[in-house]
Structures are given as structure tokens and as C-alpha cells.
TIZAGU-216428 format. One record per residue (C-alpha): residue in one letter; x, y, z. Coordinates in nm, 4 decimals. Layout:
N
NODE  type         x         y         z
NODE     A         X         Y         Z
...
//
This chain:
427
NODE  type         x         y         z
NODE     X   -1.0025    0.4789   -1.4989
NODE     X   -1.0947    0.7316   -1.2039
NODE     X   -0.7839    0.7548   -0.9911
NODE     X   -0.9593    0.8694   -0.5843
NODE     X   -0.7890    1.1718   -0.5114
NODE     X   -0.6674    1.1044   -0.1408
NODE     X   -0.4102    0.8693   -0.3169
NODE     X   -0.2548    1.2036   -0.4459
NODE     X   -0.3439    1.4818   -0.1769
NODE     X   -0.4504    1.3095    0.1588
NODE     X   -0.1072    1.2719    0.3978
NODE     X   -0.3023    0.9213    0.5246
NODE     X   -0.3082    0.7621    0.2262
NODE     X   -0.0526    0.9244   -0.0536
NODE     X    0.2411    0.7645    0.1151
NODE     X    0.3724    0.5940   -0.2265
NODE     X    0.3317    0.8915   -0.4219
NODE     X    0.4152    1.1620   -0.1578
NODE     X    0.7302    0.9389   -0.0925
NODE     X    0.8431    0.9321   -0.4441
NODE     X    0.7839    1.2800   -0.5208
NODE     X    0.9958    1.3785   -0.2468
NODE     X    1.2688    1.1934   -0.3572
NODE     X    1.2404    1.3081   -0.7353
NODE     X    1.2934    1.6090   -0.5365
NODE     X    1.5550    1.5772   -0.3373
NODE     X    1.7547    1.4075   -0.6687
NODE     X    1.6435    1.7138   -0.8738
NODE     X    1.7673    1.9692   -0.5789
NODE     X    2.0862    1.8057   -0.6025
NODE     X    2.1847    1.7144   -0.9741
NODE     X    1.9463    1.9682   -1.1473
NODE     X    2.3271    2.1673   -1.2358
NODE     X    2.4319    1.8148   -1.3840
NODE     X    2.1017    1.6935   -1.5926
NODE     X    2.0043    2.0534   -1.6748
NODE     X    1.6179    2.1273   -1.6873
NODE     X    1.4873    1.7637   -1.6981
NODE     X    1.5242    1.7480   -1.3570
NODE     X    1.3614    2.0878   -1.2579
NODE     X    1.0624    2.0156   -1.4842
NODE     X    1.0394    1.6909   -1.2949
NODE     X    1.0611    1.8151   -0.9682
NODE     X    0.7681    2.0540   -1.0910
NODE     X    0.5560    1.7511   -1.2270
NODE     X    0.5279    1.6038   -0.9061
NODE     X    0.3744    1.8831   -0.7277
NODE     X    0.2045    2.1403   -0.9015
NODE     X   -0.0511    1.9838   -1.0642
NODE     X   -0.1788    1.8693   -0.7085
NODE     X   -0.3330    2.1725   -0.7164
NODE     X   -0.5492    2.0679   -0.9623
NODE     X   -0.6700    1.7960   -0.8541
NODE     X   -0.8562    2.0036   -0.5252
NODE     X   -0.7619    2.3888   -0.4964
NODE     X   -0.9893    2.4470   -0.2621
NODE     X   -0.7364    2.2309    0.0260
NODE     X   -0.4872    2.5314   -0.1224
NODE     X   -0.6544    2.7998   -0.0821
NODE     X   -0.8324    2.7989    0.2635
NODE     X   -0.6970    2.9846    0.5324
NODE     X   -0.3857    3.1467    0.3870
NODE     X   -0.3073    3.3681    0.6851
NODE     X    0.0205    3.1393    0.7447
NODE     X    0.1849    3.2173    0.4214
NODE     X    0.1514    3.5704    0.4255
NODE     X    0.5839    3.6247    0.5338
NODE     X    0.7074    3.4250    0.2372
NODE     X    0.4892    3.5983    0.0160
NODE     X    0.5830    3.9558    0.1282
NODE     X    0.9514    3.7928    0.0930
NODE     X    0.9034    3.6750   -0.2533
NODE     X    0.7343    3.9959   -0.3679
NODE     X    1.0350    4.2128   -0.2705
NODE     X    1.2293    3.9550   -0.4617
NODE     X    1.0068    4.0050   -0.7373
NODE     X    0.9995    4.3775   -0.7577
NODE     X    1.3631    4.4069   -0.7633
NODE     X    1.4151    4.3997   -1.1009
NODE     X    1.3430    4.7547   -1.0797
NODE     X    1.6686    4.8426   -0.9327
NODE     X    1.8871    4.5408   -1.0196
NODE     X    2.1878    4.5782   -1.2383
NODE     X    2.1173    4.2622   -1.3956
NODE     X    1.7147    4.3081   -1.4264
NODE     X    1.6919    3.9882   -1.6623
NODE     X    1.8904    3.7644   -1.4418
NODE     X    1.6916    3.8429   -1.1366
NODE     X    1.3051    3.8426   -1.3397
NODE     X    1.4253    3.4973   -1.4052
NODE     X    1.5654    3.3759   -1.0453
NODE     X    1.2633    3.5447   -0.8730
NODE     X    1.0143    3.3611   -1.0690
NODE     X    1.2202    3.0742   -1.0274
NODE     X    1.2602    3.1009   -0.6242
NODE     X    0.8521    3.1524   -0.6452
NODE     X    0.7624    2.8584   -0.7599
NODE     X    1.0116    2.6940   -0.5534
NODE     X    0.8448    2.8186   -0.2555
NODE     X    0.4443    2.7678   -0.4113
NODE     X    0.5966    2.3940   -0.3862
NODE     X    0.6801    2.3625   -0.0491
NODE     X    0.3589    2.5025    0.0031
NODE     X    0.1562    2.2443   -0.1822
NODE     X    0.4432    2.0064    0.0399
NODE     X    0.3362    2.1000    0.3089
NODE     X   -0.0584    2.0914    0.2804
NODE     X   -0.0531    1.7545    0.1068
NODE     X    0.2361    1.5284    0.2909
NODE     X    0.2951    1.4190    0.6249
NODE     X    0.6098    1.4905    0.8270
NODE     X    0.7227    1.0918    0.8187
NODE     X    0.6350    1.0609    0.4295
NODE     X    0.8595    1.3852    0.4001
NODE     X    1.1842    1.1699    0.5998
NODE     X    1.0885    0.8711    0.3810
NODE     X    1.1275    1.0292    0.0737
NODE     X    1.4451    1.2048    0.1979
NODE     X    1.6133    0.9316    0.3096
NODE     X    1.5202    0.7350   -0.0288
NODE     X    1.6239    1.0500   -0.2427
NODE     X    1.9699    1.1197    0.0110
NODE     X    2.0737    0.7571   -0.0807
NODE     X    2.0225    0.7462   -0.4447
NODE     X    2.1944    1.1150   -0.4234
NODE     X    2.4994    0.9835   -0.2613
NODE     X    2.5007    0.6318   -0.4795
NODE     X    2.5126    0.8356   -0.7608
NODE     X    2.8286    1.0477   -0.6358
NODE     X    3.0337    0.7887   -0.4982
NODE     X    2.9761    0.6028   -0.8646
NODE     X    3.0505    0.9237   -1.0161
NODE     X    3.3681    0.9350   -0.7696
NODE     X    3.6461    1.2570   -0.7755
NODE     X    3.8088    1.4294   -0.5245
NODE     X    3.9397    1.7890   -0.5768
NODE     X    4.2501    1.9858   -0.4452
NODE     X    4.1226    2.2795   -0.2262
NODE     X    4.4053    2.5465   -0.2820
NODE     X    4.2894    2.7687    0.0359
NODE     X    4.3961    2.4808    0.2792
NODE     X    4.5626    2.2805    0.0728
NODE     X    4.3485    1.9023    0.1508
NODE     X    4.2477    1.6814   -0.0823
NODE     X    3.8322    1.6175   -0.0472
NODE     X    3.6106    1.3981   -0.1763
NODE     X    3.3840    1.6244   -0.4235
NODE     X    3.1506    1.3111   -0.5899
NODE     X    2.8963    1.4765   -0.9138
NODE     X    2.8737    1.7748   -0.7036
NODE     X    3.2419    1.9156   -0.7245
NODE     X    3.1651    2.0425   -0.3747
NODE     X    3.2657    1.8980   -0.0495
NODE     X    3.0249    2.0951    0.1120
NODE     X    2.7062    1.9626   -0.0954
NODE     X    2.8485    1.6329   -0.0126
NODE     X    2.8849    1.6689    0.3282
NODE     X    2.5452    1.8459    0.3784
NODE     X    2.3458    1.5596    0.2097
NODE     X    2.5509    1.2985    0.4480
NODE     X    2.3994    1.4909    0.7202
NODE     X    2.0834    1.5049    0.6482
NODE     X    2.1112    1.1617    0.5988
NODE     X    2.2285    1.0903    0.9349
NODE     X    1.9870    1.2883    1.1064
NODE     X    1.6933    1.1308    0.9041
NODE     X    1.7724    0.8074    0.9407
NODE     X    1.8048    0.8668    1.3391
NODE     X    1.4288    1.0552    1.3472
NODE     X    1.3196    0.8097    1.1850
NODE     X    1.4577    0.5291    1.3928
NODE     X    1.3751    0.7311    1.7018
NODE     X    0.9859    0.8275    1.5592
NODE     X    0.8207    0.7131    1.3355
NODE     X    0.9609    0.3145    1.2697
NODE     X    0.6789    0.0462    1.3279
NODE     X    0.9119   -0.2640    1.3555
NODE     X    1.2077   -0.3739    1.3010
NODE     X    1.2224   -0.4050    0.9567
NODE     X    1.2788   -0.0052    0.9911
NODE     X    1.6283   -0.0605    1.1398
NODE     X    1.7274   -0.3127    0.8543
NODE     X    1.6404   -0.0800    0.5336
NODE     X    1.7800    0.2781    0.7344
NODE     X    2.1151    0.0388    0.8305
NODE     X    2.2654    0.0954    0.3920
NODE     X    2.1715    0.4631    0.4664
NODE     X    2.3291    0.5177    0.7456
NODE     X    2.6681    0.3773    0.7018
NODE     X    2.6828    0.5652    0.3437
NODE     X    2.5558    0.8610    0.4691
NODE     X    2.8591    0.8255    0.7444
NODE     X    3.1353    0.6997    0.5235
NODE     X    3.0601    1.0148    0.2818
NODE     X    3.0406    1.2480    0.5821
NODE     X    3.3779    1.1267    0.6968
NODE     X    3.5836    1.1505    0.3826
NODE     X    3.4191    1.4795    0.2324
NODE     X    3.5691    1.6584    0.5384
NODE     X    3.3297    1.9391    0.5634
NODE     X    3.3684    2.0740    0.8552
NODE     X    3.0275    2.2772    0.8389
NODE     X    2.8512    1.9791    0.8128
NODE     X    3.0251    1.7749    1.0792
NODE     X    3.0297    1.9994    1.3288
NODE     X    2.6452    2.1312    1.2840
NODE     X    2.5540    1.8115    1.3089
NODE     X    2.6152    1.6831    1.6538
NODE     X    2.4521    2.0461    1.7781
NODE     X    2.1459    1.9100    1.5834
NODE     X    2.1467    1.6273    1.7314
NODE     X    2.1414    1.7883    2.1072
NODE     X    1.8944    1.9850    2.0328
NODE     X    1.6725    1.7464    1.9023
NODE     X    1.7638    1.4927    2.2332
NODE     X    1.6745    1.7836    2.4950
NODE     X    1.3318    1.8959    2.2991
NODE     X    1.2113    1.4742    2.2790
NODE     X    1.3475    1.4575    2.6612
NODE     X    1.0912    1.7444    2.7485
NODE     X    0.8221    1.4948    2.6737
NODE     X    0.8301    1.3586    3.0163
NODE     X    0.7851    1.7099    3.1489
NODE     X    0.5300    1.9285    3.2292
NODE     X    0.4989    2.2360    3.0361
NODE     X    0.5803    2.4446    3.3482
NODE     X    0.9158    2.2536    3.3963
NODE     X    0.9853    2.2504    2.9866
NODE     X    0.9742    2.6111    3.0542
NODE     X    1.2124    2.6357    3.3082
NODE     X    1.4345    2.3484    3.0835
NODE     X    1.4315    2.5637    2.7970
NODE     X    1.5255    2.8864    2.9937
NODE     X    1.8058    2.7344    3.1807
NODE     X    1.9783    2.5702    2.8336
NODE     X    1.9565    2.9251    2.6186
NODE     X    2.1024    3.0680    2.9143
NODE     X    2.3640    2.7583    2.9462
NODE     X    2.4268    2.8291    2.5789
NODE     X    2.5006    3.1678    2.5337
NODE     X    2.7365    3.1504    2.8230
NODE     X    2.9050    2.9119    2.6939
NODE     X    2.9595    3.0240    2.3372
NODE     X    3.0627    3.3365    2.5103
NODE     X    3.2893    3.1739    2.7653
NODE     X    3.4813    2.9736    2.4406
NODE     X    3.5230    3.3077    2.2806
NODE     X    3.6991    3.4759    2.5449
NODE     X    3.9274    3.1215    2.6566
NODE     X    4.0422    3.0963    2.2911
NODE     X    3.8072    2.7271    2.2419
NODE     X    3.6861    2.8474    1.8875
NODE     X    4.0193    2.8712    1.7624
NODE     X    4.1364    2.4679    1.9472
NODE     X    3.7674    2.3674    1.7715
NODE     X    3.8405    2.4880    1.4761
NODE     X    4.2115    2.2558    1.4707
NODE     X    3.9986    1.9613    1.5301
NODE     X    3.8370    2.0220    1.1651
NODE     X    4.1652    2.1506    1.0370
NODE     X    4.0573    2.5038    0.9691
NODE     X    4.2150    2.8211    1.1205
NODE     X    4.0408    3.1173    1.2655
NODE     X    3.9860    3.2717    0.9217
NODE     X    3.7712    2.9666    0.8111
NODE     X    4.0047    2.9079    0.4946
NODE     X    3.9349    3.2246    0.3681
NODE     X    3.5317    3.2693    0.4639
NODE     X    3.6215    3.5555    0.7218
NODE     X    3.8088    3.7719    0.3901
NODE     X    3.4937    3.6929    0.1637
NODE     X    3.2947    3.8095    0.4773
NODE     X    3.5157    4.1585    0.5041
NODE     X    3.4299    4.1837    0.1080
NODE     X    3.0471    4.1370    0.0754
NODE     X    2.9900    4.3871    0.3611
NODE     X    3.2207    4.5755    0.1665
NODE     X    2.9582    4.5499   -0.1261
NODE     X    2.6903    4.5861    0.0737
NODE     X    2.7992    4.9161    0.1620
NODE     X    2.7075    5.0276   -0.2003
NODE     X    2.3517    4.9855   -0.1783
NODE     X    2.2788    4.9008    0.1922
NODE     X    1.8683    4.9456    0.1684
NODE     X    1.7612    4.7354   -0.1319
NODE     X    2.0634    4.5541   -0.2589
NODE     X    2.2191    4.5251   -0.6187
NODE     X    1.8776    4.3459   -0.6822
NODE     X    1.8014    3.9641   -0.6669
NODE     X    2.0966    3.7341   -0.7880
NODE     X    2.2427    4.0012   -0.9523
NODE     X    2.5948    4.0343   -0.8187
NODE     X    2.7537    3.7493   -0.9225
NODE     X    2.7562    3.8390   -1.2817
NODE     X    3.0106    3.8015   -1.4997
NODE     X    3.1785    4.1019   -1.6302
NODE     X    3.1200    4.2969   -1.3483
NODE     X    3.4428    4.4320   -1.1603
NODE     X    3.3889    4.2752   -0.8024
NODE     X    3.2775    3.9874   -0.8620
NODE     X    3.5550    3.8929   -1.1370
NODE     X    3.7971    4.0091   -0.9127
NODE     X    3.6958    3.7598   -0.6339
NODE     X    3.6776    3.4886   -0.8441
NODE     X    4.0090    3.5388   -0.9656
NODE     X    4.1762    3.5611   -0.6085
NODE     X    4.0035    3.2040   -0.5320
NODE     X    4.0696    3.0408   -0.8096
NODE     X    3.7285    2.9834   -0.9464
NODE     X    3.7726    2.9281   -1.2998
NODE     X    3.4595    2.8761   -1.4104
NODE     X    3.3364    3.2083   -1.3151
NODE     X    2.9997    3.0537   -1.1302
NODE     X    2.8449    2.9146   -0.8846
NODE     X    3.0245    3.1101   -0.6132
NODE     X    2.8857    3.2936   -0.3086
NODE     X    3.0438    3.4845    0.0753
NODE     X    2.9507    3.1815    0.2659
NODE     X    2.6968    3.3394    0.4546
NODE     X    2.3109    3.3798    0.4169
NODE     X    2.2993    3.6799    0.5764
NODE     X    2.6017    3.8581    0.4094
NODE     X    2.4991    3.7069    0.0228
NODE     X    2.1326    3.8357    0.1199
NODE     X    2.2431    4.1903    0.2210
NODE     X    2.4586    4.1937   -0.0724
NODE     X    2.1734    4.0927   -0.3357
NODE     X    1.8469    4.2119   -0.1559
NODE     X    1.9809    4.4839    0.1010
NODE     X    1.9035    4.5517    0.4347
NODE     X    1.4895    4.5077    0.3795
NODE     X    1.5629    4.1577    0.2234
NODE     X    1.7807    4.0309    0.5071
NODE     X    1.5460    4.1255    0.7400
NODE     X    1.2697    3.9592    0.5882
NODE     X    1.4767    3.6161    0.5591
NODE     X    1.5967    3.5846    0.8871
NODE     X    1.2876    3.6568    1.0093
NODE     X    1.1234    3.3614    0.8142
NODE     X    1.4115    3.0889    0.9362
NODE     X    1.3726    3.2530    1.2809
NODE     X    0.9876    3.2100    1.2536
NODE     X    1.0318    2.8387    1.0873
NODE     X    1.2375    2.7225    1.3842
NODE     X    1.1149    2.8556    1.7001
NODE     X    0.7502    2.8240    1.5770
NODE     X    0.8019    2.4431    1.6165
NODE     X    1.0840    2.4482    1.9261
NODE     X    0.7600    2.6633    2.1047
NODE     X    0.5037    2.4183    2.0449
NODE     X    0.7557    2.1309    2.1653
NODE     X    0.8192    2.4004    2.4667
NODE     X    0.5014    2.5872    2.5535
NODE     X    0.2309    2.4050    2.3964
NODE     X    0.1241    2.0165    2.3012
NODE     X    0.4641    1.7847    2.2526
NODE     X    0.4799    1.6581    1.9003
NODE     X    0.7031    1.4263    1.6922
NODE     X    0.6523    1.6022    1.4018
NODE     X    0.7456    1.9531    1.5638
NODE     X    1.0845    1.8001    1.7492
NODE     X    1.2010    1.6758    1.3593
NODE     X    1.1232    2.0325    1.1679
NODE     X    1.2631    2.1906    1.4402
NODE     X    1.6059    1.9547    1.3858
NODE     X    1.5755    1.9788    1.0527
NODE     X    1.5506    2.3286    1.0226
NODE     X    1.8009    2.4245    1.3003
NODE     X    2.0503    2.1730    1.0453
NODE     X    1.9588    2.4991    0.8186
NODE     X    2.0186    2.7719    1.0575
NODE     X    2.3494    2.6501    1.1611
NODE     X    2.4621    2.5707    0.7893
NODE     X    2.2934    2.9263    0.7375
NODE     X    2.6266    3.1286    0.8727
NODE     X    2.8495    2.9499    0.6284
NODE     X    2.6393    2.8564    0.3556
NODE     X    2.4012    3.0208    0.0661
NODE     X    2.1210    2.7659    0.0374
NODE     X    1.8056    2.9314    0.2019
NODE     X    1.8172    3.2428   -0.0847
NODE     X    1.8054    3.0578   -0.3667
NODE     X    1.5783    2.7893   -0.5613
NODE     X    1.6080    2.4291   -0.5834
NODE     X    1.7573    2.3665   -0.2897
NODE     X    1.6661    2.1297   -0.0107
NODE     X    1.7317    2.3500    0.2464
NODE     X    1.5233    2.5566    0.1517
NODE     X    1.2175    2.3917    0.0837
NODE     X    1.2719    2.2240    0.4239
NODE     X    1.2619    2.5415    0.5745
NODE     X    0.9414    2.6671    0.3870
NODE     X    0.7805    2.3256    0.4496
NODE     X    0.8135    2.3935    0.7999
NODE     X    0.7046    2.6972    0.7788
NODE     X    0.3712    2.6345    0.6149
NODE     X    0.3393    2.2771    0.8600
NODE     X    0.2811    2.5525    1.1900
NODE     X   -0.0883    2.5914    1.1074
NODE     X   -0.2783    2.2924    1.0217
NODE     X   -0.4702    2.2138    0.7231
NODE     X   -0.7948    2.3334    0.7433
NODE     X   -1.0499    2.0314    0.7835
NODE     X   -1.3613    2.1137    0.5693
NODE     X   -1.6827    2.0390    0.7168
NODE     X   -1.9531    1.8210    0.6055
NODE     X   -2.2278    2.0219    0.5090
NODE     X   -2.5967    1.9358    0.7403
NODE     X   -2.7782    1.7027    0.5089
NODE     X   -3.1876    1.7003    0.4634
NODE     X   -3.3670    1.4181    0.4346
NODE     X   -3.6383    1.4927    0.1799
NODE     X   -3.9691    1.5709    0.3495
NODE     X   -4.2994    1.4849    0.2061
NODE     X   -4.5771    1.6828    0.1857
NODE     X   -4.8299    1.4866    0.4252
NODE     X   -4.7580    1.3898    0.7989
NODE     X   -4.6177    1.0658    0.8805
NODE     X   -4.9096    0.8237    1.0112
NODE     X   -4.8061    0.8854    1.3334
NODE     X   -4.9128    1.2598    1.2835
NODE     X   -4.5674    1.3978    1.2899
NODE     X   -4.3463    1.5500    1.0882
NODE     X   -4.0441    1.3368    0.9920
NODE     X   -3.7074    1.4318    1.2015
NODE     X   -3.4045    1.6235    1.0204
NODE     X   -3.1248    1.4129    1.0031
//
């Protein structure tokens, strides 16, 4: 049996598959600590041997990819001055491939197919938890969350976002009836009742900003571009005096009450204080990739001990930008926030200043989700995480994917004239 192969690569006709392998995905993102290496080899199945099936759609017009590659290549080469050389040869090929399949994401799914699959994977994801069940004591503020298989709050309340926002984008987007509102309803009110008693505060306070970011760019649509313009000038300037007007009044300490939280961030401002304390060691290039939270090694045993973190792991400052300085130096941080920046204002400019696009208004929510979580969370630096794929898959979706072009065929042409006493037209 032949199997056509726009079922597996074409984003107008892979919908089942591209659906399902984005929810193998978003399952493997989440659980891969849980189920070990069955997941990640799963989450590999399902994408790289698309490019198999046609490398040529892969490797035409690479000029967009040209950032993460530069960014993974530093990763790469910093073995050479890592303290834990083994640990990051291992996490850099790992992050690689993590980011050659967003790109194969990217050039074979379409943006819808990619909420599908989300929401599918974000609801079996937080099935799974609230089966799984547990809530943990957290001893810097003393509350009692709901953790679910994750043992993280956090994790729970980020997928309960995401979930939220999906289901809305998709609602708002890309439904065709109203059968759309029926199967998103389950979703919705999980995704809600685990946002509400995971109490992250990261994730319910990022979320609403999402949200108005995403209402203002689908607003613009009734806009010219010359007004959008003006729009967008008038709300970054609206912004920044008002984040600057609720530092000086003393607002960021009454928001932070809301969520519970003081104006240390139960304990994030500290960890902060310490890993530009670290960084300070080797501010150019870092202690090399993933290789500071290593067991046996003063610092980091030190800080796991003061919060409590008995298992030694799976601990990080809370910050993207911090962790990255830390692990990849000055060079590396650079190079990362450059590729979020570029991920998120390359789609909030063509929503702005060029053609208004569905697609472009949901990366550019769904990646904003990122930046915000970006400040207070560690998933854009490592691999297997859906943040981070989301990011590079929006990325890679600014330049389209090229369109090859039929080739001029020949009719053959025989060797006499026609009766007519011409020569036969090329078709």
C-alpha cells in the first residue's frame, strides 16, 4: 500500500496526523520526567522521519533559521569550557533536535492543526494529573497547592493556561460551527478548575495580559494600517507608563497580595541576587550548557539545601535570562532573547504594519504567554518543553514555505509539419 504523501506533510490535508502528533507531543513535553524515554522517542517518531518522506520542502530557503542555528551552535561548542562537558554534549544535542522539530513543525502543520493538537494533548495532560491527584506543602509561603503528576504547581498552572487561551483562539478563529463550542466546553472548564486550585500566580496573572494583547491586535483588523500604527504606538507608550507609574505608587506590591505573594516573589528575588552572583564567575561564556546544576558542586548544593529541594534536581533561578547568563554567559543570553524578541514582534509587526492574519494574532499570544512566563520561569533554554517549541514554531512560521514550481512541460514534437503547415504550439 502507497500511503500519498500530503496526508503526512501538506498543512491542507495532514490534519489527523499533524493533530495527533502534536498532541503525542505536548503529552511527551509534559510526562517525559514520569515515563522516562518512551515518551521522548515518541515525540521523535512523529516528526523526524517527515523528513524523509520529501527533504527537499526542508531544505529550500533556509535563510529564516539561520538565529536558532547560530544559538544552538554556541550551545554546542560549549562543551569546550563547561565544567560538566558530558552533561552539556548530551543536553545540546538534545535541545538540537528539539529545535530541528519545531522546524519540521513548522514547515509541515498549519497554525489551527497546531491549537487542535494542543488543546487535545492539554486535556489528556491535565486528565492524567487530576487522576494522578496530590497537592504539596510549599515551605517558602507556606500554601498548600495542587501539584497533579507534575509535583509542580507551576507546570500545572502553565498547561491550564495554555489551555484557556487555546480554547478561546480557537473559539474566536478558526471554529466552523457550533459543534466547536460543544467539544472546547470539557476543556475549558478543566483547564479553569486546574488553573484555579494550582494557585500559580505566574500563570494567572500572565494570562489575562495575553489575553489583551491578543483582543487589541484582532481589534486592529478593522483598521487601516496607518491607524494600527498610530494604535500600536499609543498602547506601548500607555504601557510603559503605566508599569512605571505602578512602580513608583507601590501597585506591584497591592498586585502581588491579590496572588498572595510578597515583594520578594517567595523567595525568586534571593535566587535572582544568587545566579547573578554566579554569573559573575564567568560573565562571557557561562559555566557551559546545563552545567551548573550539578550535583556535587558547592553552589548549587548549597541552594538546594536552603530551599528544601531534596531531590537535588530539577531546580532553576526562575528566570530565563538569569539561568541563561548563568549556563551560557553573556553571548548566550543575548542570542536567546534575541530569538523570543524576534519570534514575537515578527508576528505582532505583520498584525501591525503589514497584511492582518489569524494565524499571526495566535503565535503572537502564544508566544507573548512565553515571554511573560520567561521572567519567572526556565522553559525556553531547555528541551522538551512546550514553550519552547512554540516559540521556535513561530519562529520558523514568519517566512512561508517555499511553493515549488511546476516545471514548463513539452509536448513531444514530431518531425514533419502539421497538415496545416505549422509547427505544433508548446504547451
Amino acid at each position: 500500500m502507497k500511503i500519498p504523501k500530503s496526508i503526512l506533510i501538506d498543512p491542507e490535508r495532514n490534519k489527523a496526523y499533524a493533530a495527533f502528533a502534536v498532541a503525542v507531543s505536548v503529552f511527551a513535553f509534559a510526562y517525559s520526567t514520569n515515563f522516562g524515554k518512551i515518551l521522548i522517542l515518541a515525540y521523535y517518531l512523529v516528526w523526524l522521519p517527515l523528513l524523509f518522506v520529501d527533504y527537499r520542502r526542508f531544505t529550500r530557503d533556509l535563510s529564516g533559521i539561520w538565529l536558532p542555528l547560530v544559538f544552538v551552535t554556541y550551545i554546542c561548542l560549549s562543551v569546550f569550557w563547561s565544567q560538566a562537558a558530558g552533561t552539556s554534549a548530551r543536553a545540546g544535542l538534545q535541545y538540537f533536535s528539539h529545535i530541528l522539530c519545531a522546524y519540521v513543525a513548522a514547515r509541515t502543520i498549519s497554525v489551527r492543526t497546531l491549537v487542535l493538537g494542543s488543546l487535545i494533548g492539554i486535556f489528556v495532560v491535565l486528565l492524567y494529573s487530576l487522576r494522578v491527584g496530590g497537592y504539596a506543602l510549599d515551605t517558602i509561603d507556606g500554601t498548600t497547592n495542587f501539584v497533579g503528576a507534575f509535583g509542580s504547581k507551576n507546570q500545572v498552572g502553565f498547561f491550564a493556561s495554555l489551555g484557556i487561551f487555546f480554547c478561546l483562539a480557537f473559539l474566536v478563529f478558526y471554529r466552523r460551527n457550533w459543534m466547536s463550542f460543544v467539544w472546547t466546553a470539557p476543556i475549558m472548564l478543566l483547564s479553569v478548575y486546574m488553573l484555579a486550585i494550582a494557585h500559580s500566580a505566574t500563570s494567572v496573572a500572565s494570562l489575562p495580559a495575553v489575553i489583551g494583547i491578543v483582543a487589541l491586535l484582532t481589534m486592529s483588523k478593522i483598521l487601516s494600517r496607518a491607524y494600527r500604527r498610530v494604535m500600536f504606538v499609543v498602547g506601548a507608550v500607555a504601557l510603559v507608563s503605566g508599569v512605571v507609574a505602578a512602580l513608583n505608587l507601590g501597585l506591584l506590591d497591592f498586585v502581588l497580595g491579590i496572588f498572595g505573594k510578597d515583594s520578594t516573589l517567595t523567595g525568586r528575588t534571593y535566587l535572582w541576587e544568587q545566579g547573578w552572583l554566579a554569573a559573575q564567575q564567568h560573565p562571557v561564556l557561562g559555566y557551559g550548557y546545563a552545567a551548573y546544576w550539578i550535583q556535587g558542586f558547592a553552589d548549587p548544593e548549597r541552594l538546594w539545601a536552603e530551599f528544601y529541594i531534596s531531590t537535588r534536581t530539577g531546580f532553576h533561578f526562575h528566570n530565563t535570562y538569569i539561568e541563561t547568563l548563568v549556563e551560557l554567559g553573556f553571548i548566550g543570553m543575548t542570542i536567546l532573547a534575541l530569538i523570543i524578541l524576534r519570534s514575537f514582534w515578527g508576528h505582532v509587526s505583520k498584525v501591525v504594519f503589514g497584511d492582518w492574519t489569524a494565524d499571526s494574532v495566535v503565535l503572537a499570544g502564544a508566544v507573548g504567554l512565553m515571554l511573560i512566563r520567561s521572567f519567572f520561569e526556565v522553559e525556553l533554554l531547555g528541551p522538551y518543553f512546550t514553550a519552547s517549541f512554540i516559540v521556535y514554531y513561530g519562529l520558523f512560521k514568519l517566512r512561508p514555505v517555499p511553493v515549488v514550481r511546476a516545471r514548463r512541460a513539452y509536448a513531444p514534437v514530431q518531425d514533419e509539419k502539421a497538415a496545416s503547415g505549422r509547427m505544433p504550439a508548446r504547451v
